[in-house]
N, C-alpha and C positions, 0 to 999 in steps of 0.2 A: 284301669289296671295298667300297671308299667311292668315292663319286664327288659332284660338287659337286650340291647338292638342283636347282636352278636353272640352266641355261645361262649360263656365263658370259660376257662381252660384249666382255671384254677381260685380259690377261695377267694383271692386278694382280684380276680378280674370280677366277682360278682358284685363288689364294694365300689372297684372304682368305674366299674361301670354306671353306677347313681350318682355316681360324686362327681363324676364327669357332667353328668347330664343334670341335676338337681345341686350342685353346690352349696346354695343358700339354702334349699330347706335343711330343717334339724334334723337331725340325724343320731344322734344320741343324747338321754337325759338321765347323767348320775351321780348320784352326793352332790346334789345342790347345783351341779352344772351341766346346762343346755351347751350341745356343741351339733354346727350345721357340719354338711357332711366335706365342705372344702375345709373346715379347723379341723375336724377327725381326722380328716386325710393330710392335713400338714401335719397333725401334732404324732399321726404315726410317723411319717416319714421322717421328721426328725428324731422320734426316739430309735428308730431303725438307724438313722446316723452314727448317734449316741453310742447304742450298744457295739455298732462297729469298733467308733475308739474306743471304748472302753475296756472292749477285750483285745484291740492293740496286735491279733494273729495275725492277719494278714489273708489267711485264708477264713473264707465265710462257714459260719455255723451250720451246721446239719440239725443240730436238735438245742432248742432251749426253752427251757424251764419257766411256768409261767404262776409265781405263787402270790397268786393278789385274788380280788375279790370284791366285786360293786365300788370301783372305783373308776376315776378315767383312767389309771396308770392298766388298769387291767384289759379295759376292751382297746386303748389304743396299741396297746403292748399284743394282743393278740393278732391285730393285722399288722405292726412293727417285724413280728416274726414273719409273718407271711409274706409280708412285703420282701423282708431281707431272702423268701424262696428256702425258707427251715420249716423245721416241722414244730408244731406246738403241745410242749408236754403240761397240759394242767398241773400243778401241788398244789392241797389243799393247805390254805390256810391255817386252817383248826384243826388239821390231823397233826396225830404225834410226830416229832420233828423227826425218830425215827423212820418212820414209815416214810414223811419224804425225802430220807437221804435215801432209802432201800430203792425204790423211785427213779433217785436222780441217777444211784451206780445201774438200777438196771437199764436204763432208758438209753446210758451212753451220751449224758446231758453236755454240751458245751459250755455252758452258762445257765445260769437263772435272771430272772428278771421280777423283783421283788416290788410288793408295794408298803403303805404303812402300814397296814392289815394285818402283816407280815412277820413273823420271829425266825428267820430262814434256819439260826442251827446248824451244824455244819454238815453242808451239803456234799464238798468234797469237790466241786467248780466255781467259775469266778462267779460272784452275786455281783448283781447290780439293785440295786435301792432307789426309789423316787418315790416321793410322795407326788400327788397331784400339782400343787403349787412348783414342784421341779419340773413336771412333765411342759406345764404352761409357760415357764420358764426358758427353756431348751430353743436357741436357735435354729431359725427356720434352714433345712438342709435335707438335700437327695443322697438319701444312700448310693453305692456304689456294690451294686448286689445283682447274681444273674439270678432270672424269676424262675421256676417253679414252672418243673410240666408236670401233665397228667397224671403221670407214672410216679411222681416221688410223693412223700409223704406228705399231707396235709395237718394231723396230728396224731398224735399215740396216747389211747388212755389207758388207764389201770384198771380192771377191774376184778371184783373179789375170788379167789383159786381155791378149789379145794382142797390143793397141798399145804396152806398156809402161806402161802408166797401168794403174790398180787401177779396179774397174771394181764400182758402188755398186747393191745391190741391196737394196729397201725390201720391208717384209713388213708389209700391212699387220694391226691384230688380227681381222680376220674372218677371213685366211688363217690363220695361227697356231692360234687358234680353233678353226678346221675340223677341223685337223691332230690338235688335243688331245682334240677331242671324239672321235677313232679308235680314238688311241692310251692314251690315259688306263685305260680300260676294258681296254683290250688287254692291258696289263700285270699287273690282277689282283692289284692291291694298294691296302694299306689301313694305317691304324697299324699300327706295329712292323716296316715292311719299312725294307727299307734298299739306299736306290740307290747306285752308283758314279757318280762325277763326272769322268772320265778327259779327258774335253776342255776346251780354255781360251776363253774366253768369247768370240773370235774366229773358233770354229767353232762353227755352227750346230746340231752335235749335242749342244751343250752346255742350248739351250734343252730340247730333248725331255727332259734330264736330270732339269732343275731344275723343269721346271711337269709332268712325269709322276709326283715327287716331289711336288711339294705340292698338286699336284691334286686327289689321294688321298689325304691327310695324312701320306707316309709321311719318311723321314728320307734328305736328303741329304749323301751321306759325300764329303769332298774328301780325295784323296789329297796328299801332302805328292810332290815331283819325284822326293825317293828310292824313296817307296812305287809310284812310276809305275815305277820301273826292277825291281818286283817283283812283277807284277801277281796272281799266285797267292797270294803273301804276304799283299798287301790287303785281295784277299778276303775269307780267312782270320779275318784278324786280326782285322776290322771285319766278319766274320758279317754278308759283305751278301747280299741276295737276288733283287736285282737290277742288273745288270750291262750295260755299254755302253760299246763301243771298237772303234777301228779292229784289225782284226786281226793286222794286225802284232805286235800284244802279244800273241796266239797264240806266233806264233814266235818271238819275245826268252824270253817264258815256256819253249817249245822248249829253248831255245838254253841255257838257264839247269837244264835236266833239272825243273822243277819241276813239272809237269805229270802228275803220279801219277795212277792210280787213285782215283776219291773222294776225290781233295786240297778238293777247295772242297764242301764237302759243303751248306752253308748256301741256294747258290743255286739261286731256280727262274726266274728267267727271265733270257736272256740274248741280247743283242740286240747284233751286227756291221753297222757302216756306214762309208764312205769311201773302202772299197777292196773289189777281188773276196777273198769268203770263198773260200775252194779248199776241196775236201772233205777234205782232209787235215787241214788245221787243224780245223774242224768236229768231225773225226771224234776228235783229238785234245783239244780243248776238252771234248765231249761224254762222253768217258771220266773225266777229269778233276771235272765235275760232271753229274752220272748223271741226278741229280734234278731238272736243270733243263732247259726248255724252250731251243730253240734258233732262232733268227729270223736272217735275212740280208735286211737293208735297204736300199735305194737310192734316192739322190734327189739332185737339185743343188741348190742353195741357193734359185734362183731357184723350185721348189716347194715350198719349206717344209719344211726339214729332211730327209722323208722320204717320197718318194711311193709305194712299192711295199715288198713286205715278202713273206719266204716264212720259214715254219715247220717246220724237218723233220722228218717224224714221229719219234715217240718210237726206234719200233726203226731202229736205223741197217740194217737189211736191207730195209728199205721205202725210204730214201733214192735219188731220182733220182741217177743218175748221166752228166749233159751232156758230149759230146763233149770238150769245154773245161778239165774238170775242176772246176767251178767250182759252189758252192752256185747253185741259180736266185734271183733277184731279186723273182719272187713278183709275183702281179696287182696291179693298184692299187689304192690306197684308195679307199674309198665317199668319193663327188662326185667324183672324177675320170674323165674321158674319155681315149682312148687313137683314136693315131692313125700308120699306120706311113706314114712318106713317104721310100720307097725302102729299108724298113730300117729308116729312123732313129726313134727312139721321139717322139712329142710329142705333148703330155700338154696340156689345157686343166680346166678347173673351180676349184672354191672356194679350193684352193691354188694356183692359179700367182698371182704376183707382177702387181703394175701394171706392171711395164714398167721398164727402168733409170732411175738415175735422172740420167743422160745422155743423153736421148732418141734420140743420133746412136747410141748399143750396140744399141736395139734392129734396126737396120740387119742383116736378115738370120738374126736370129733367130724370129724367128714365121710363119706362115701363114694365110692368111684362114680362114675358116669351110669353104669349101669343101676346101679343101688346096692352094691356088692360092698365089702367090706376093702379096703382100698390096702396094695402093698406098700408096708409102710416104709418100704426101702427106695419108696420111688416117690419122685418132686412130685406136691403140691400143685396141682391146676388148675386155671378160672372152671374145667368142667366138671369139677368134685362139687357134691352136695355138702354146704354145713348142716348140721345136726343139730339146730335149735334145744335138746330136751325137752319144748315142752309139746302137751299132747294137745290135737285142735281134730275138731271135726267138722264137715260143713253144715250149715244152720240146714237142718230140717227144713222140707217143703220151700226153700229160696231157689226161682227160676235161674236159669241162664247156666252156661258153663263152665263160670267160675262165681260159684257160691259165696256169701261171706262165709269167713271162719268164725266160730267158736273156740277160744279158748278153753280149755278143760283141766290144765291141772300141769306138774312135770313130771318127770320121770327121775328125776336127782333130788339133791339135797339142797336147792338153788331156791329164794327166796328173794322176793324184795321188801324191803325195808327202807319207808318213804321215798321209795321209785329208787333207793339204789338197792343193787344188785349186791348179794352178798350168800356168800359160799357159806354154810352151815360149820363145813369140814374148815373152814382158818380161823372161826370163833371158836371150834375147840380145841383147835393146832394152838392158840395163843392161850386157852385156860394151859391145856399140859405144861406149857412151856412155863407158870409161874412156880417159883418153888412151893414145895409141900402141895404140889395137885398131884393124885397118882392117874386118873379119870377124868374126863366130864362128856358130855353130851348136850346138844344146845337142840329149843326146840323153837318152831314162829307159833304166839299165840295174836288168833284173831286179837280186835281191839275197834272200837268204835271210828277210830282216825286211820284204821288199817293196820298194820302188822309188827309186834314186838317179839322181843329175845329174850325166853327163862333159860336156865342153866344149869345142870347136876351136875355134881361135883366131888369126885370121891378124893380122900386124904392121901397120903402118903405116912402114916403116923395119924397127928392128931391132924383136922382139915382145918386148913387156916380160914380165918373170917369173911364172909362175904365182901365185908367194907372194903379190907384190905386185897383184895384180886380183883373189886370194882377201880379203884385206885388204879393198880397198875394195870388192871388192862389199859386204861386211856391214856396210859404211856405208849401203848402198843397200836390202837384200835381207834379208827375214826369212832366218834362218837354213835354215828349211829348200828355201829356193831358191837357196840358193849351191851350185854343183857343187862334189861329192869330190873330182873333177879336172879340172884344164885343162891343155891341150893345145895347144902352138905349131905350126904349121903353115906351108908357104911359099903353101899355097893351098889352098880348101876342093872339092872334088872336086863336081863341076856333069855332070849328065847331058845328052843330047844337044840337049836342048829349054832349055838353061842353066839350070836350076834345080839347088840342093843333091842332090845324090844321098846320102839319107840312109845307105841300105846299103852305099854304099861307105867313105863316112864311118866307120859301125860297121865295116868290116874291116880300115880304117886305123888306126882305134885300138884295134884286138882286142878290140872289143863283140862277146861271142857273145850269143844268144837275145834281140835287142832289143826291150824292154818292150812289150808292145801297149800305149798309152793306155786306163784301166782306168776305170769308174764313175767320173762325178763328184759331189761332194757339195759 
């Protein structure tokens, strides 16, 4: 196992700390190109040159835009940023171009840094463009950039609000940091392993990916979209040894009969976050690769990728078995604190976040030190509780003095939808908002691959077509927060106190077993 000689201080020291010491091994493998970890690290540093002139200030970027996607321009562009001591704001690719200009004005973007992947739209700061064959192209050059302490931002991502608005949450690198000095070790590798890279740079598990990879000098493999739709194949083929995804790709992999006996024979560790593992899949995953360790992660974004983690022992006859069905979620990481307020899990220490970075989001979300409802006239402090929503209890009958947790359910309208996170309340904020909607209400219906979006929908007049508000929402709406279906209504069904009666709702539209809201990530 390798791990960095020195504590590292910030994202871009966990990197060049392997690339120091490991050079020649590879270091990343994507779109068809092997790069060891001294070309990673030239072909960042000169696109960190690049983007210097390019934007021609003089003074160095605070925040820039990162809208690429499994390509080199995107993981070298990620430590480019870091290099240059900025922060890194993922845009998605295949979301509406709206959505990442909303993005770029909230973020406070200097720039973007675009790939071919890419239809930037106008973002409202300077783009930069490269394709891979530009990035390999770019003369070899040291920025001229001060690095990145603890304290400043590492990156800022978006994730789904329930006012409608996306809603910005900053990590600074002491958080990060924390997280990797856990997990890095954790993982029990070193040259010659080889991570999976299943998430896009817009979800947070994508980080634990790439710096649990080069942390340890080991090789990040990027799957191609088709190889995503084959997830045992991947494996497989690319002899990886370390493995990370929402589980859902359990069940497609299910769904697809590929899941054999000793099919992935190569991997030893494998690690599920974004949504509840069920022991099923688990148990199915675990037959599959015999030889490798099994983990079920949990955390929201706002803790740092991943705050809790459970391991099941090797013999699947030792495995807990939770009323729920559901792998347990596992204690939390060292420096973390643990605090149940009515139920609800809230988590303070080295990983929770500063606080949004709309100060009016933190409304409601934290607790004083005591567990008291905190003045909200008064600054935000590392000794405030966040407020996870969701509900966890400790596993029944589990010794020691910090139990695994059980995940149990939320207390909001929070869902996720193939490991992302998504607010119920901006899938409807974005139905009202089309003409001729007077209503709607959006529900998560179970589904064999995990969790989709129906939609009621009252008119304003006559109610316009399904077709056409599926259409324009995905003007509005990442893909994966457009519902399967919508549904016209003459009115949406209100219980005796006038609020939506959601259960009636679901029998209106023949929703059986309606989703509990499941871990957020």
């Amino acid at each position: 196992m390798t791990t960095p000689a020195a504590a590292p201080r910030t994202l871009h020291d966990w990197f060049a700390a392997s690339a120091a010491r490991h050079g020649d091994r590879p270091a990343l493998e994507v779109a068809g190109t092997a790069l060891s970890y001294a070309a990673l690290a030239g072909r960042a540093d000169a696109l960190a040159a690049h983007l210097l002139h390019r934007l021609g200030t003089g003074t160095p970027p605070r925040r820039i835009g990162l809208l690429a996607a499994r390509s080199a321009v995107a993981y070298a562009g990620y430590l480019a940023v870091q290099r240059l001591g900025a922060a890194v704001v993922p845009l998605g690719p295949g979301f509406p171009p709206g959505r990442n200009a909303a993005v770029a004005r909230a973020a406070g973007l200097d720039a973007v840094l675009a790939d071919a992947t890419a239809a930037p739209g106008p973002l409202g700061v300077p783009v930069v463009a490269l394709t891979d064959d530009d990035l390999a192209a770019l003369p070899a050059a040291a920025p001229d950039a001060d690095p990145a302490g603890p304290d400043d931002l590492a990156y800022l991502l978006f994730t789904s609000g329930s006012t409608g608005v996306p809603k910005g949450v900053p990590i600074r690198h002491r958080n990060i940091g924390a997280y990797l000095g856990h997990v890095v070790p954790r993982t029990a590798a070193g040259p010659g392993d080889r991570f999976s890279q299943t998430f896009d740079l817009t979800f947070d598990p994508s980080v634990h990916d790439m710096f649990t990879a080069w942390g340890s000098g080991a090789t990040l493999v990027v799957p191609t979209r088709g190889e995503l739709l084959a997830p045992v194949r991947f494996a497989t083929r690319r002899a990886l040894t370390h493995w990370n995804s929402v589980p859902s790709l359990i069940s497609l992999a299910q769904r697809l009969r590929a899941l054999k006996p000793g099919s992935m024979p190569t991997l030893r560790h494998s690690m599920f976050c974004g949504e509840p593992l069920t022991l099923q899949q688990a148990a199915a995953w675990h037959r599959a690769a015999p030889d490798s360790t099994l983990e079920n992660a949990y955390g929201p974004t706002e803790l740092t990728v991943t705050c809790t983690a459970y391991r099941l022992p090797a013999d699947p006859a030792a495995w807990p078995a939770p009323a729920n069905g559901t792998v347990p979620i596992g204690p939390l990481h060292p420096g973390l604190q643990l605090r149940l307020h009515g139920g609800e899990l809230c988590v303070r220490g080295d990983q929770r976040f500063p606080g949004y970075l709309d100060p009016a989001d933190n409304t409601g979300r934290f607790l004083a030190p005591d567990g008291t409802d905190p003045d909200p006239a008064a600054p935000l402090t590392d000794a405030q509780w966040y407020r996870t929503g969701d509900r966890v209890a400790p596993l029944p009958g589990a010794p020691g003095d910090q139990p695994p947790l059980v995940h149990l359910g939320r207390d909001d309208q929070q869902i996720q939808v193939h490991g992302y996170r998504v607010e119920l309340g901006e899938v409807e904020a974005a139905l009202r908002a089309l003409p001729g909607v007077l209503d709607a209400a959006v529900l998560p219906v179970p589904t064999p691959g995990g969790t989709e979006l129906t939609a009621a929908y009252t008119g304003d007049g006559p109610a316009p077509a399904p077709d056409a508000l599926r259409t324009a929402l995905r003007d509005r709406l990442p893909a994966y927060m457009v519902p399967a279906t919508l549904t016209a209504l003459d009115s949406l069904p209100l219980n005796r106190n006038g609020k939506l009666d959601r259960a009636a709702l679901a029998a209106a539209l023949s929703v059986t077993g309606l989703a509990q809201p499941p871990a957020a990530t």
